[in-house]
Backbone bond lengths (Angstrom), bond angles and torsions (degrees), N, CA, C in turn:
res aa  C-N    CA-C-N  psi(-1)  N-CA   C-N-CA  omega(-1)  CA-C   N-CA-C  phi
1 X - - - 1.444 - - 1.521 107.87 -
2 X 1.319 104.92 122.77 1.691 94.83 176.51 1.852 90.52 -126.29
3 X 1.663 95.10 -169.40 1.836 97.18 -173.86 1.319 117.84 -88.07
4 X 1.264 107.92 27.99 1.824 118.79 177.30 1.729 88.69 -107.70
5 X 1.299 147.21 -20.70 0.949 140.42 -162.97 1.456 119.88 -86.66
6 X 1.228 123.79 132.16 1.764 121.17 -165.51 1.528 102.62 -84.80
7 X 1.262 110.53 97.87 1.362 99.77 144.89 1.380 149.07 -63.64
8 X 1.322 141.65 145.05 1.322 137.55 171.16 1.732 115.37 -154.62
9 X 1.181 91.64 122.53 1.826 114.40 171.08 1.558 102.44 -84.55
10 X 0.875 131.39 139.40 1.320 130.24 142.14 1.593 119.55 -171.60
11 X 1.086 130.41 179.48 1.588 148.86 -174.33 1.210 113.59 -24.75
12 X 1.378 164.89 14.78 1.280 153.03 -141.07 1.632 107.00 -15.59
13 X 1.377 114.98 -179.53 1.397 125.51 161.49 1.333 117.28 -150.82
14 X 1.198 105.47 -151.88 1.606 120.33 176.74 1.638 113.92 -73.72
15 X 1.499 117.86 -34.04 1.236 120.83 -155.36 1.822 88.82 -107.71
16 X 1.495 114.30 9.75 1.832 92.39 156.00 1.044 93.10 -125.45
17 X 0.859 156.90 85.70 1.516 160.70 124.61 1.201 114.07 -69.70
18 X 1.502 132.58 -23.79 1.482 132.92 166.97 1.381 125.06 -76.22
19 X 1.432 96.61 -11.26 1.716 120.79 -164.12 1.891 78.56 -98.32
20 X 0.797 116.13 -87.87 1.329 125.37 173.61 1.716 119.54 -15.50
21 X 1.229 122.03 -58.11 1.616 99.25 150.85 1.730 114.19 -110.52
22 X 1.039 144.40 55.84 1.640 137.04 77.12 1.175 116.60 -26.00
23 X 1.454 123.10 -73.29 1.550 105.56 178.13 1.345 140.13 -58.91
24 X 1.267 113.53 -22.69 1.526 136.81 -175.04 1.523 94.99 -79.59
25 X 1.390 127.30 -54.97 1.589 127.72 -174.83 1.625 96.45 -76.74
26 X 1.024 117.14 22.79 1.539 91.83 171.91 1.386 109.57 -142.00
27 X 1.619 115.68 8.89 1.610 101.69 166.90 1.286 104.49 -75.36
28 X 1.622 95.69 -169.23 1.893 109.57 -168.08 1.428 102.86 -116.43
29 X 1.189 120.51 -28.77 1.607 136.58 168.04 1.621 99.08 -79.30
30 X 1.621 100.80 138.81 1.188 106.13 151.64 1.692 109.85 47.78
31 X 1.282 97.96 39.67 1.746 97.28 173.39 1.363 111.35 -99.38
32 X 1.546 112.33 170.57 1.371 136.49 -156.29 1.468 106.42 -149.31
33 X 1.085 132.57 134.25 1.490 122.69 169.20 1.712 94.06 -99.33
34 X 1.319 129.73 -173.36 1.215 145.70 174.24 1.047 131.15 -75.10
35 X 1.104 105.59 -26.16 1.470 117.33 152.27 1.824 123.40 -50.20
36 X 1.381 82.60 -71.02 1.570 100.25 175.05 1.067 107.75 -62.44
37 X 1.344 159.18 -9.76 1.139 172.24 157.02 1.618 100.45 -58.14
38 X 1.577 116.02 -72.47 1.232 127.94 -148.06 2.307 101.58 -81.67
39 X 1.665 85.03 -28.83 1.739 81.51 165.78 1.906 122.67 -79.68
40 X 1.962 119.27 -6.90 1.120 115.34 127.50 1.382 137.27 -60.98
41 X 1.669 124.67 -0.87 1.171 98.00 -162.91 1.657 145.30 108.56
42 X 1.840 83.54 -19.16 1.631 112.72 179.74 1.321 110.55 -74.19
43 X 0.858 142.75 72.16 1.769 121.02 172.38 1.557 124.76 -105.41
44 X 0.859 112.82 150.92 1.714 115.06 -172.16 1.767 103.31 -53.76
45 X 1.645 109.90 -29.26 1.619 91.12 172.22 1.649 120.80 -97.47
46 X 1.284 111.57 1.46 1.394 122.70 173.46 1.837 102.97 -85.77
47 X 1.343 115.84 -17.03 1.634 117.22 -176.16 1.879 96.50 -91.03
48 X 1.287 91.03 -28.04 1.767 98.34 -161.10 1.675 80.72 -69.59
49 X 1.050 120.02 -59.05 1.523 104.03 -168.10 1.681 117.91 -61.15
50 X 0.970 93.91 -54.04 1.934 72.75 168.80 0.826 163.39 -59.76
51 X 1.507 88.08 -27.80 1.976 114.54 147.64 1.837 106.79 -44.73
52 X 0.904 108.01 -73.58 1.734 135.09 147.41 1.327 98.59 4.14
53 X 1.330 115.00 -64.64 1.391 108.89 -164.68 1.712 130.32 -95.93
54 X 1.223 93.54 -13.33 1.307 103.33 180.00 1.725 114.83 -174.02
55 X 1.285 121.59 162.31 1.498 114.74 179.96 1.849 108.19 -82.93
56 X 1.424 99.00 99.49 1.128 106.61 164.92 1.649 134.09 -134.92
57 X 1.453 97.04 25.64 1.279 105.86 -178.11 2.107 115.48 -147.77
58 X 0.979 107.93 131.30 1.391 115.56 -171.56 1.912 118.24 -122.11
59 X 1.443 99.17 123.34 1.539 115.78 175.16 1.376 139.76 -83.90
60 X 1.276 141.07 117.75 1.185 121.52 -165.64 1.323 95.36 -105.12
61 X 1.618 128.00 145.41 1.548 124.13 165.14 1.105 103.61 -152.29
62 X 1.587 86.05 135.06 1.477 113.28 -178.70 1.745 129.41 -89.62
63 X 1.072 123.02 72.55 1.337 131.78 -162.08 1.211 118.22 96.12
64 X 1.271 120.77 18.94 1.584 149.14 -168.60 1.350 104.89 73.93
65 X 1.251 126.13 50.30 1.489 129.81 168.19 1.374 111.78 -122.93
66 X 1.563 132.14 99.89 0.918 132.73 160.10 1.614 130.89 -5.24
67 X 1.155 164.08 119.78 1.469 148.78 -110.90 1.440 106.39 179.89
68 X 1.528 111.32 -59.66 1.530 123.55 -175.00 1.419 97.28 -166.50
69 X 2.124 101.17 159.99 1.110 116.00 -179.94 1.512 109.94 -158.60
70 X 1.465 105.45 144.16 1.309 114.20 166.02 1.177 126.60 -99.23
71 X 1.607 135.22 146.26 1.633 115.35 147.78 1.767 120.08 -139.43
72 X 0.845 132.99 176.62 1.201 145.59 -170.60 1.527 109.24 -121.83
73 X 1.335 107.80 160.60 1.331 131.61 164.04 1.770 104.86 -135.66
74 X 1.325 109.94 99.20 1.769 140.48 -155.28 1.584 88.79 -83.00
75 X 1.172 132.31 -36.10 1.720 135.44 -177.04 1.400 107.47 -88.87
76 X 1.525 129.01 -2.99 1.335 117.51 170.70 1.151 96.38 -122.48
77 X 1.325 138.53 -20.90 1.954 116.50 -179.40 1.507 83.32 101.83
78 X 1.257 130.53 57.82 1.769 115.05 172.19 0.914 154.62 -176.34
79 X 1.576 131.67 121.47 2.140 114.52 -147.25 1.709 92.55 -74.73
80 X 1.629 72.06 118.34 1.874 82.85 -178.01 2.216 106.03 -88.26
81 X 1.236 91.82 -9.16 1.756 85.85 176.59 2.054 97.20 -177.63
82 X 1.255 105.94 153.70 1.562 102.96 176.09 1.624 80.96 -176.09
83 X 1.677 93.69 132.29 1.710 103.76 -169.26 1.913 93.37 -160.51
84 X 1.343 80.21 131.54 1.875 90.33 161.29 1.393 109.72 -112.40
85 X 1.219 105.81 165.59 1.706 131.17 167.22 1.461 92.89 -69.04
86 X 1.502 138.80 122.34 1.578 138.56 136.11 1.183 117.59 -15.73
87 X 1.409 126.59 -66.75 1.382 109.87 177.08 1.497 116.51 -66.94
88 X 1.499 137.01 36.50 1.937 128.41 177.34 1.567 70.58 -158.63
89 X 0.854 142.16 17.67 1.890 124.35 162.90 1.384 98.33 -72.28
90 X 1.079 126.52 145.94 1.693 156.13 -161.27 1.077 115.43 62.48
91 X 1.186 136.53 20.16 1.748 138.60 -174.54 1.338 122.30 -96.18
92 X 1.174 114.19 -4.87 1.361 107.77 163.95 1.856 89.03 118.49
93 X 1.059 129.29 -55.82 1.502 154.55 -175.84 1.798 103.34 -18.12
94 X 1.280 121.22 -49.86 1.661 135.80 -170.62 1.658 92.02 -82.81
95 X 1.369 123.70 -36.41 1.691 121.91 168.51 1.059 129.63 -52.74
96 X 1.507 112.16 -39.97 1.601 143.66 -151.27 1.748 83.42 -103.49
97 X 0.869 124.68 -50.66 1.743 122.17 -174.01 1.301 125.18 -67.61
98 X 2.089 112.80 -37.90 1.244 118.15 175.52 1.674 107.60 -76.14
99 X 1.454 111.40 -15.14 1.651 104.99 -170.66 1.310 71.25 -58.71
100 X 1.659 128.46 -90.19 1.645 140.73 -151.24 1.861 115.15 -19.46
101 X 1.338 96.84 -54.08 1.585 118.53 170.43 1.663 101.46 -35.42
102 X 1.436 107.09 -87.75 1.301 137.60 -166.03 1.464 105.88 -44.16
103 X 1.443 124.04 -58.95 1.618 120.69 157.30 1.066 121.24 -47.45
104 X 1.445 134.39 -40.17 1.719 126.84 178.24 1.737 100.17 -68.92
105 X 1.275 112.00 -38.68 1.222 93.91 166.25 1.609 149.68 -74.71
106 X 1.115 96.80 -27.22 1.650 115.17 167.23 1.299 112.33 -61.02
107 X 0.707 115.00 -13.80 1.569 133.13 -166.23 1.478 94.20 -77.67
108 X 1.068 117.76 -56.55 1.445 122.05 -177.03 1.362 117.46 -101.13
109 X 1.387 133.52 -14.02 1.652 134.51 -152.47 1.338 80.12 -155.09
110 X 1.730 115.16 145.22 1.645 150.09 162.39 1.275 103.47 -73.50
111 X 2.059 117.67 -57.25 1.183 104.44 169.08 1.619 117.64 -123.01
112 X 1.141 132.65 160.89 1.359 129.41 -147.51 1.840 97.46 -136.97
113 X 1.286 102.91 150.48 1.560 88.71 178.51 1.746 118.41 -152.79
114 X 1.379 116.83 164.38 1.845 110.77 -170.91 1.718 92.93 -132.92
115 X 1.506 106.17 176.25 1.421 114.18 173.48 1.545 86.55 -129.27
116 X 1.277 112.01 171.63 1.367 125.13 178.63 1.817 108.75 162.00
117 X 1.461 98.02 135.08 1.710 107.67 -177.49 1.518 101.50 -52.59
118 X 1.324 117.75 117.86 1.414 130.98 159.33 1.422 120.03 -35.92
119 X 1.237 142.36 -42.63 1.756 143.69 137.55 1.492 114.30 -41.69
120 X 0.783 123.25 -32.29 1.596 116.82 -176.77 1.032 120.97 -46.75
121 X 1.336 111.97 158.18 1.945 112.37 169.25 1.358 94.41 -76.70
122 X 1.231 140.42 -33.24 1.488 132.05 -151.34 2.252 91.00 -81.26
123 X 1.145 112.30 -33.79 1.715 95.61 176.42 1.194 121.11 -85.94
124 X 1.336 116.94 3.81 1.491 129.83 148.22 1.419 124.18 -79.54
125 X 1.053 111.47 -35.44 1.674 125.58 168.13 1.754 97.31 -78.16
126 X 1.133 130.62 -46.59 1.406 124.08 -177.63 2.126 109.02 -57.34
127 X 1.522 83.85 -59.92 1.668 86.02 176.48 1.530 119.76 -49.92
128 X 1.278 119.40 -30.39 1.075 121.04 -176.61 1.615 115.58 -63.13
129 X 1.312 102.56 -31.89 1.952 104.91 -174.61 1.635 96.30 -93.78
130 X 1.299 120.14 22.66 1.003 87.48 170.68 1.672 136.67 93.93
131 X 1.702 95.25 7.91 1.715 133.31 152.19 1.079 129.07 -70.37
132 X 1.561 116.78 101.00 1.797 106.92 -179.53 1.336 121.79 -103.83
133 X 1.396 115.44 135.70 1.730 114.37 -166.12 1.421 96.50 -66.92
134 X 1.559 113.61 138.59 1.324 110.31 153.14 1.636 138.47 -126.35
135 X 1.549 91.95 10.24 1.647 114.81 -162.75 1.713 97.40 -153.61
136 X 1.205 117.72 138.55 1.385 132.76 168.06 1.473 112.48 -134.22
137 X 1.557 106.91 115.34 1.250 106.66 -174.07 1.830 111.16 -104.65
138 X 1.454 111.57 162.04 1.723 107.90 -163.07 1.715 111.89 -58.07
139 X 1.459 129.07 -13.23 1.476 137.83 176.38 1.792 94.41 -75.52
140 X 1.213 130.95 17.77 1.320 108.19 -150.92 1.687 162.66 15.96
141 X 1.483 83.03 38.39 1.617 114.08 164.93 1.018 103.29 -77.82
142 X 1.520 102.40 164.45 1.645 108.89 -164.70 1.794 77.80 -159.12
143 X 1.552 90.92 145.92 1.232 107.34 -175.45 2.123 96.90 -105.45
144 X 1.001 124.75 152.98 1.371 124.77 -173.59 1.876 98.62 -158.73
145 X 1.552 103.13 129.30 0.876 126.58 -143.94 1.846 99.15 -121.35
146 X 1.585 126.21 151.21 1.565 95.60 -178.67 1.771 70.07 -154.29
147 X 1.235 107.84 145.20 1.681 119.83 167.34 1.564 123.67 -120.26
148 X 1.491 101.97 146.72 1.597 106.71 -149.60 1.822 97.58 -58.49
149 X 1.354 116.81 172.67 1.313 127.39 -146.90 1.548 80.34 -99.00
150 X 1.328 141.63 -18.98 0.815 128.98 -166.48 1.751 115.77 -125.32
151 X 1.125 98.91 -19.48 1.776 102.64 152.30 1.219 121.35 -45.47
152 X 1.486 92.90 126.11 1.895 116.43 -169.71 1.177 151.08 69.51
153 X 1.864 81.69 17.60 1.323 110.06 177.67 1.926 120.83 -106.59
């Protein structure tokens, strides 16, 4: 990615959902094949519906190539997934996606919240925006918690 390259965030839908786990099966952190995915529960028509149902998921593309994505679950307060492609990890792209996240959620919740392995790059990337751990569970997940900018004021 260099600065001739078009970025674009916007809305996901129904018709990237294939783009959406492509990307998910292909990080190096915290990966999943489809399988393992689909014995949680994940399936491309269980994603299709929630897209389906409401805006809870956001795309980044890079020259109109799908790249990274976020989504939410808006009825629990929570980043339900946010993943880049390896080759566009450090670009700003996972920043630009959790703002999107973080507003659909505020929207509804004061405070909003993610899980993620406590070693990871991603709870270093979480701490960084401004995620504070508040729970450590024995798998070494860590629950991290962030409150609206304007709660309690």
């Amino acid at each position: 990615m260099n600065k001739n390259d078009t970025v674009l965030i916007r809305p996901a839908n129904t018709a990237d959902v294939e783009a959406i786990f492509h990307i998910r099966t292909s990080v190096k952190e915290n990966h999943l094949s489809r399988e393992q995915m689909a014995d949680m529960g994940i399936t491309p028509e269980i994603i299709k519906e929630t897209i389906a149902a409401g805006q809870c998921a956001w795309l980044a593309e890079v020259d109109g190539r799908p790249v990274a994505f976020a989504m939410i679950d808006v009825e629990e307060g929570c980043v339900f997934a946010a993943f880049v492609l390896p080759e566009f990890e450090g670009r700003g792209l996972g920043s630009k996606l959790m703002a999107e996240a973080e507003a659909g959620l505020f929207s509804a919740h004061e405070s909003i919240w993610l899980e993620t392995d406590g070693k990871s790059r991603a709870y270093r990337f979480y701490t960084r925006l401004g995620w504070n751990p508040v729970s450590t569970y024995e798998n070494g997940d860590v629950r991290l918690e962030k409150k609206h900018p304007q709660a309690g004021k």
